[in-house]
C-alpha positions as YAML, in Angstrom:
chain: A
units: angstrom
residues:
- id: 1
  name: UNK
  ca: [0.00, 0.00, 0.00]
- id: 2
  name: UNK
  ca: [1.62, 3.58, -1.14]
- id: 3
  name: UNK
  ca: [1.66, 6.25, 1.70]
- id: 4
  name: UNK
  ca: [-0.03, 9.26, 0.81]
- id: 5
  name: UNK
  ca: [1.96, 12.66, 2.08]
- id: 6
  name: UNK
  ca: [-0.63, 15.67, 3.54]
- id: 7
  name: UNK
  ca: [0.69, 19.08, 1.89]
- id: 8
  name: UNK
  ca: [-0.10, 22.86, 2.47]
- id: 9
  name: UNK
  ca: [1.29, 26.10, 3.28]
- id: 10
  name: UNK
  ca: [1.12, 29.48, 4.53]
- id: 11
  name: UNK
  ca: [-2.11, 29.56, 6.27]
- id: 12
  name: UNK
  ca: [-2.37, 26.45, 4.52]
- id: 13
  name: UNK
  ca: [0.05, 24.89, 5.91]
- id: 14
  name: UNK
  ca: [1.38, 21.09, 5.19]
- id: 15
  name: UNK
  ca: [1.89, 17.82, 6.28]
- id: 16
  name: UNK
  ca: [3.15, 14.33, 6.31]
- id: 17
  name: UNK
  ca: [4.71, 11.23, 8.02]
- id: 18
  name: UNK
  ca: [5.81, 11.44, 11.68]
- id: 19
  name: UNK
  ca: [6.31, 15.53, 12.98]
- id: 20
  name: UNK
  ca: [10.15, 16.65, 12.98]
- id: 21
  name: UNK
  ca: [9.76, 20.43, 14.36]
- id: 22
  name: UNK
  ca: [12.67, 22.93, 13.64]
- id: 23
  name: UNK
  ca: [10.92, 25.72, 13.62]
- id: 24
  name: UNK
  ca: [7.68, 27.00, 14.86]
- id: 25
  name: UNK
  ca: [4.99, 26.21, 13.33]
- id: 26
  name: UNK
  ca: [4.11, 30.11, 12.37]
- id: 27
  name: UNK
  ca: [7.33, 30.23, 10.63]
- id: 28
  name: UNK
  ca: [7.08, 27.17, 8.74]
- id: 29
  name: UNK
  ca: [3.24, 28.19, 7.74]
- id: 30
  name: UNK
  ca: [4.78, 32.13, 6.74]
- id: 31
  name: UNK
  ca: [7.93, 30.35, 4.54]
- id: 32
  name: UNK
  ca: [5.77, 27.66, 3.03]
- id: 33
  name: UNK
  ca: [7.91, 24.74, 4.50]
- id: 34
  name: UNK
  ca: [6.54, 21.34, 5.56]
- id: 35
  name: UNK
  ca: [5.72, 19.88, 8.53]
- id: 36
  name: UNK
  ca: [5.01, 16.07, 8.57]
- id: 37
  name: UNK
  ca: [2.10, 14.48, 9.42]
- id: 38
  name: UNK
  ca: [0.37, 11.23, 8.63]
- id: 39
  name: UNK
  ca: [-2.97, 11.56, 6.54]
- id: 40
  name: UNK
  ca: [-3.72, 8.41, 8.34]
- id: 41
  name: UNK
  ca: [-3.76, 9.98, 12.00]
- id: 42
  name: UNK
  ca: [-7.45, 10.15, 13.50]
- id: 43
  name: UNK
  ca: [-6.76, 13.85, 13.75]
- id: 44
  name: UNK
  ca: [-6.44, 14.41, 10.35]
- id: 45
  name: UNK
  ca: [-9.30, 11.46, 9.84]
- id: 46
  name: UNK
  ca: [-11.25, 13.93, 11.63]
- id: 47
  name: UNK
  ca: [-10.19, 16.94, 10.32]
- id: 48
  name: UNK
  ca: [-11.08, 15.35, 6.46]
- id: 49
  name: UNK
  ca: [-14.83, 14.48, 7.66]
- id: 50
  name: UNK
  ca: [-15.33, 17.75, 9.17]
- id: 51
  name: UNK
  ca: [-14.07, 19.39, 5.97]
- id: 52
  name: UNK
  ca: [-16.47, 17.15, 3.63]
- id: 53
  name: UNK
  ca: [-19.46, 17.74, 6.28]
- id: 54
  name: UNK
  ca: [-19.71, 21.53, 6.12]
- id: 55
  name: UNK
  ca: [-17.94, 21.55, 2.31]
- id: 56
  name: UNK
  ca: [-21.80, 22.53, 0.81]
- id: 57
  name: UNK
  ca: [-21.85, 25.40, 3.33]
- id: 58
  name: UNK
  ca: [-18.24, 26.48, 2.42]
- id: 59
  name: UNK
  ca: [-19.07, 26.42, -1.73]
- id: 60
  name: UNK
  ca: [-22.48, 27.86, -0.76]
- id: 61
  name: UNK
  ca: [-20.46, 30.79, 0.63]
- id: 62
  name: UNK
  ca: [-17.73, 30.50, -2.09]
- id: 63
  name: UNK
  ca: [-20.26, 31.38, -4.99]
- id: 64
  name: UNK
  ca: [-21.55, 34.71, -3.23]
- id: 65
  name: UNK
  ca: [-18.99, 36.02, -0.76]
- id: 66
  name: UNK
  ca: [-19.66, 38.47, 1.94]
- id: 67
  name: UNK
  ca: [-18.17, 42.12, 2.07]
- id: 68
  name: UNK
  ca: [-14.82, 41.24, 4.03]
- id: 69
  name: UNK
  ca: [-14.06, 37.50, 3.13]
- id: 70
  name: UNK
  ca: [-11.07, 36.76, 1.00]
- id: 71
  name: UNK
  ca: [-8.80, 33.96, -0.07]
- id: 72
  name: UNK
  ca: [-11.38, 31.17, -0.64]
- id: 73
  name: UNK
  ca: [-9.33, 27.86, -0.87]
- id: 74
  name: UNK
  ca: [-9.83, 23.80, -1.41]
- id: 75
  name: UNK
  ca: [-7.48, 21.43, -0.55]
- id: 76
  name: UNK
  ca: [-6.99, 18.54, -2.58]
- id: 77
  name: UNK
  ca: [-4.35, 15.71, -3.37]
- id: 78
  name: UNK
  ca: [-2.19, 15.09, -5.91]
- id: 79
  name: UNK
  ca: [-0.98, 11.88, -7.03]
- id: 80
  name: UNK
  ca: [2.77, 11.22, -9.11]
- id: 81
  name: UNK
  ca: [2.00, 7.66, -8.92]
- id: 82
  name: UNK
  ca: [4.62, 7.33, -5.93]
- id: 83
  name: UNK
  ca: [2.21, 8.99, -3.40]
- id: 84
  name: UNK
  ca: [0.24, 11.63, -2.58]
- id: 85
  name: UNK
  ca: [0.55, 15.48, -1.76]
- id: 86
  name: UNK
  ca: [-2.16, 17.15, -0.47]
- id: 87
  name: UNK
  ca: [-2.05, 21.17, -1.59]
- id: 88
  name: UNK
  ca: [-4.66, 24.41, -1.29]
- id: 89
  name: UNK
  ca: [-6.29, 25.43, -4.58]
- id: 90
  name: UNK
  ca: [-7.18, 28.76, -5.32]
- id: 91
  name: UNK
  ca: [-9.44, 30.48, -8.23]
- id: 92
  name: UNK
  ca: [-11.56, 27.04, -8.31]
- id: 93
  name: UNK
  ca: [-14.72, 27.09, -10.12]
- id: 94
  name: UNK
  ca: [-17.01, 24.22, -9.91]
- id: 95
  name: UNK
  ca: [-19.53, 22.81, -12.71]
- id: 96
  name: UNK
  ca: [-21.12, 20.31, -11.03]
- id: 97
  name: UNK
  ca: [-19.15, 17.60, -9.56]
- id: 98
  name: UNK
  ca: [-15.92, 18.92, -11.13]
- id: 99
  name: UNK
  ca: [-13.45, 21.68, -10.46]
- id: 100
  name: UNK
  ca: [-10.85, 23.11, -11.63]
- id: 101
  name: UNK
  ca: [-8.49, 25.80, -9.62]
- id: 102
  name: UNK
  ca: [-5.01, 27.09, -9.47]
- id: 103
  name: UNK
  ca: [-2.05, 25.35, -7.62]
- id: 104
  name: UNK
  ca: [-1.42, 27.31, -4.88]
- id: 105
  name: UNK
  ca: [1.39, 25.78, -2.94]
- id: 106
  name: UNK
  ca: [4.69, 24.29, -4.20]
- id: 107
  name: UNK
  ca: [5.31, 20.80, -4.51]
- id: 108
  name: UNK
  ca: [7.89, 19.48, -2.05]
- id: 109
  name: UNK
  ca: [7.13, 15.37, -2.52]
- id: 110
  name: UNK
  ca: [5.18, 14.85, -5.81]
- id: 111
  name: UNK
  ca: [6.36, 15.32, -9.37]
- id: 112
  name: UNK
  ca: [4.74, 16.57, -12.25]
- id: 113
  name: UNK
  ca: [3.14, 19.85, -10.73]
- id: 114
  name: UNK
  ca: [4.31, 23.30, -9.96]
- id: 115
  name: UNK
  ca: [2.59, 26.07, -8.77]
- id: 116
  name: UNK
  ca: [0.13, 28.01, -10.73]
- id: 117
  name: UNK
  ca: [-0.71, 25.32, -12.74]
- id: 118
  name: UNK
  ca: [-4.65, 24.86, -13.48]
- id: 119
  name: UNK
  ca: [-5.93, 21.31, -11.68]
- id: 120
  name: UNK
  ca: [-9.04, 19.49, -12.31]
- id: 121
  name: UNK
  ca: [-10.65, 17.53, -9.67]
- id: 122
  name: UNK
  ca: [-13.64, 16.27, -8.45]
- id: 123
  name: UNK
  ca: [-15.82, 17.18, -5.44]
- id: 124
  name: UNK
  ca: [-15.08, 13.76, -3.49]
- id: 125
  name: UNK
  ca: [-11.28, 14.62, -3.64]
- id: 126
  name: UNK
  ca: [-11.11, 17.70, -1.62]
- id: 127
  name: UNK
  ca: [-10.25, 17.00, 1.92]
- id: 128
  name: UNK
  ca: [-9.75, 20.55, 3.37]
- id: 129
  name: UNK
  ca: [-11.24, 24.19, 2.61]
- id: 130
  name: UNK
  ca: [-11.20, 27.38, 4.18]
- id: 131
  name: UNK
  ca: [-11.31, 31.42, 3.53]
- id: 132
  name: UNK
  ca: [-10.79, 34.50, 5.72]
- id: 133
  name: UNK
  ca: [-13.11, 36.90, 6.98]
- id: 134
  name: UNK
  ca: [-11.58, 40.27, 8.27]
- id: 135
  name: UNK
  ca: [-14.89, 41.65, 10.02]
- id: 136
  name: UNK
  ca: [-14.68, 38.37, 12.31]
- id: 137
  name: UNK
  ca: [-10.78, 38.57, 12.42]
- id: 138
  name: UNK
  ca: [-11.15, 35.18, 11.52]
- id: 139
  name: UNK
  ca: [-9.27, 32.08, 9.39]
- id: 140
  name: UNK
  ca: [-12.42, 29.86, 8.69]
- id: 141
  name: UNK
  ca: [-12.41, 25.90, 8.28]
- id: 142
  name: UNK
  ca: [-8.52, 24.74, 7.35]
- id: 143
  name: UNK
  ca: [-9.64, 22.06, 9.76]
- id: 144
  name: UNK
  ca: [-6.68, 20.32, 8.67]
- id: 145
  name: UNK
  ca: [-4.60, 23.10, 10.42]
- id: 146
  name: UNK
  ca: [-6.22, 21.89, 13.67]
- id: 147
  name: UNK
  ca: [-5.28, 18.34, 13.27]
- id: 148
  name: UNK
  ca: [-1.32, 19.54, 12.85]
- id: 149
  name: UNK
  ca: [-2.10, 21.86, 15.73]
- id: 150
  name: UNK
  ca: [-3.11, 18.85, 18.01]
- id: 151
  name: UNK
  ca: [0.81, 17.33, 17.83]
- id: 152
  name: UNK
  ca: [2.44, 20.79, 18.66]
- id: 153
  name: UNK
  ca: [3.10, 21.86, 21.79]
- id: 154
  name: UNK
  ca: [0.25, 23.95, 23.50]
- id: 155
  name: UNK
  ca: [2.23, 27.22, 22.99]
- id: 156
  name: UNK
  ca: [2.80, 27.36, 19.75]
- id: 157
  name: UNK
  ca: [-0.55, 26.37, 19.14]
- id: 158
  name: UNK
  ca: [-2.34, 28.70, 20.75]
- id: 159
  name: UNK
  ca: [0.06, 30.90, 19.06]
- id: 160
  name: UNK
  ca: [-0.87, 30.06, 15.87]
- id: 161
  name: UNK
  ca: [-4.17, 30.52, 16.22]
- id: 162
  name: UNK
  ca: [-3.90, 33.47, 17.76]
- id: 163
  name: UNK
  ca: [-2.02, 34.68, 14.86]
- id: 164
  name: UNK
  ca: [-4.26, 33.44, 11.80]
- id: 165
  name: UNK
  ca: [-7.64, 33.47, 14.06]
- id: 166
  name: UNK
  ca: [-8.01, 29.97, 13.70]
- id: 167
  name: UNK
  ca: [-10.56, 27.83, 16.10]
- id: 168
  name: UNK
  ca: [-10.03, 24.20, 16.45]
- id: 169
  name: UNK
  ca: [-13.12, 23.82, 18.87]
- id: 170
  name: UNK
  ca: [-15.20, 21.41, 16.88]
...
């Protein structure tokens, strides 16, 4: 059975394997570097049923944004035939069951992608989504975010979500 990697960035941040932490987690999110976490963990397991739960809500909200919401995202994964990377899309639009949206992150496991690039995917494949709203000061969804959050230690969590007004109280 392959292993399938977790990817993100940013406020998107990524994941993979067992955690090796250098750096905090805010600077690996603000650099776009990788943190390791297994897709497999009930965390993330969580995290990816949350996300598909509330996803009609989130596209819902996607097609008519409020005044003060910005950087609608869907997180998907990416296959090289080795594994899989999970990355944020940006600029999706759906038609139907199918999407198509720009790369947003850059590839650190997976071949044959780069950022920027224009992805098609279906509904069943995203795994993560999440947009900000300034008026509520808030990061919402990247429930995957949470589940990374869970293996760090408390203060750089809280940190974290301090910083990016994140709430992992599901």
């Amino acid at each position: 059975m392959k292993k399938q990697w977790f990817i993100g960035a940013a406020m998107a941040l990524i994941f993979a394997g067992p955690c090796v932490q250098a750096k905090s987690i805010s600077n690996k999110a603000e650099r776009d570097d990788i943190t390791l976490m297994a897709d497999a963990d009930p965390a993330m397991q969580k995290a990816f049923a949350l996300a598909q739960k509330t996803l009609p809500d989130f596209l819902r909200e996607a097609a008519n944004p409020k005044e003060g919401t910005s950087g609608y995202a869907l997180k998907v994964g990416l296959t090289d035939g080795s594994g899989t990377e999970y990355f944020w899309m940006s600029d999706f639009v759906q038609k139907g069951d199918q999407f198509t949206a720009t790369l947003a992150n850059t590839p650190r496991m997976v071949r044959g992608y780069r950022p920027g690039q224009k992805i098609s995917f279906k509904q069943s494949q995203i795994v993560d989504w999440m947009y900000m709203d300034a008026g509520k000061r808030r990061m919402m969804g990247n429930y995957t975010a949470c589940a990374l959050l869970s293996k760090e230690p408390a203060a750089e969590a809280e940190a974290f979500k301090k910083q990016y007004g994140l709430r992992c109280d599901h």
